[in-house]
Structures are given as structure tokens and as C-alpha cells.
N, C-alpha and C positions, 0 to 999 in steps of 0.2 A: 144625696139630696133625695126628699120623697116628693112625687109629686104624685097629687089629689088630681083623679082624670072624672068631670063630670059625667062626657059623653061617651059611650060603648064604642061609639065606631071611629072614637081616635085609634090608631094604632102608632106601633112600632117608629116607623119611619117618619110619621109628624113628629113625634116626641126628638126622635133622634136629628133632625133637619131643623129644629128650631135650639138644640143644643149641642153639636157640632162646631159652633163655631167661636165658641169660646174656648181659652186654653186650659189643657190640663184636663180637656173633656175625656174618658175614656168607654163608656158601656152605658145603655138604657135596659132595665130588665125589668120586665111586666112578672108580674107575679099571677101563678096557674090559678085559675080560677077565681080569678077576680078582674073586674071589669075596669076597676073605678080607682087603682095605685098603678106608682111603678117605682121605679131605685133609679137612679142615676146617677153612677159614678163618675168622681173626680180625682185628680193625681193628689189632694190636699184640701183641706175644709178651706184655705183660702181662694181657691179658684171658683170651689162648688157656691160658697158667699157669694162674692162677685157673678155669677149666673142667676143664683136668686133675687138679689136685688135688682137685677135689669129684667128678667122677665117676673116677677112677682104681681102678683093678678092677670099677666096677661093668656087670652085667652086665642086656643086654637079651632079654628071649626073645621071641621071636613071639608065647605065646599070655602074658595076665596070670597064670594061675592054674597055669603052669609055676614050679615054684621055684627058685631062682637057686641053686641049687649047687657 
């Protein structure tokens, strides 16, 4: 899966806590020098599906009490 990261100071462990909990999850890897991707592997393109379809457009912010806009 690619995901597109609008804001710099999502990291690592958002990405990976909002994608952990579906099956077949296996790795999130930010690619060096780039603020704004990242890879997220799956055990099969039909698990990594099924993750994109449930979070597709949704949006992470750094702080909880940020509204998702």
C-alpha cells in the first residue's frame, strides 16, 4: 500500500497504530528523505484492499483534539 502523508510531523508510530490492526499487517517504511510517502506492507494485496477501503480518506493529526477537516 502507498500512503500519501500530508503533514511532516506524522511519524512512524501514527502510521503504524492506525494500521496494525488489521490482518496480514506486516511493516510501515517511510522512505529517506521524503516527508510526504510511506509503503505499508501486507501478507497479500487482499488484506492491504480491505485496509484501504476502511481507512481511505481518513485523516491522521498529531494532536487528538485537532479536527479532521
Amino acid at each position: 500500500m502507498f500512503c500519501v502523508i500530508v503533514l511532516y510531523i506524522i511519524e512512524h508510530n501514527m502510521i503504524y497504530l492506525n494500521l496494525c490492526r488489521f490482518p496480514g499487517f506486516k511493516e510501515v517504511r517511510l522512505v529517506p528523505n521524503r516527508h510526504d510517502i510511506a509503503f505499508v506492507e501486507f501478507e497479500n494485496e487482499h488484506q492491504s484492499n480491505t485496509a484501504k477501503l476502511s481507512l481511505n480518506g481518513f485523516k491522521i493529526t498529531p494532536n487528538p483534539n485537532t479536527p479532521n477537516t
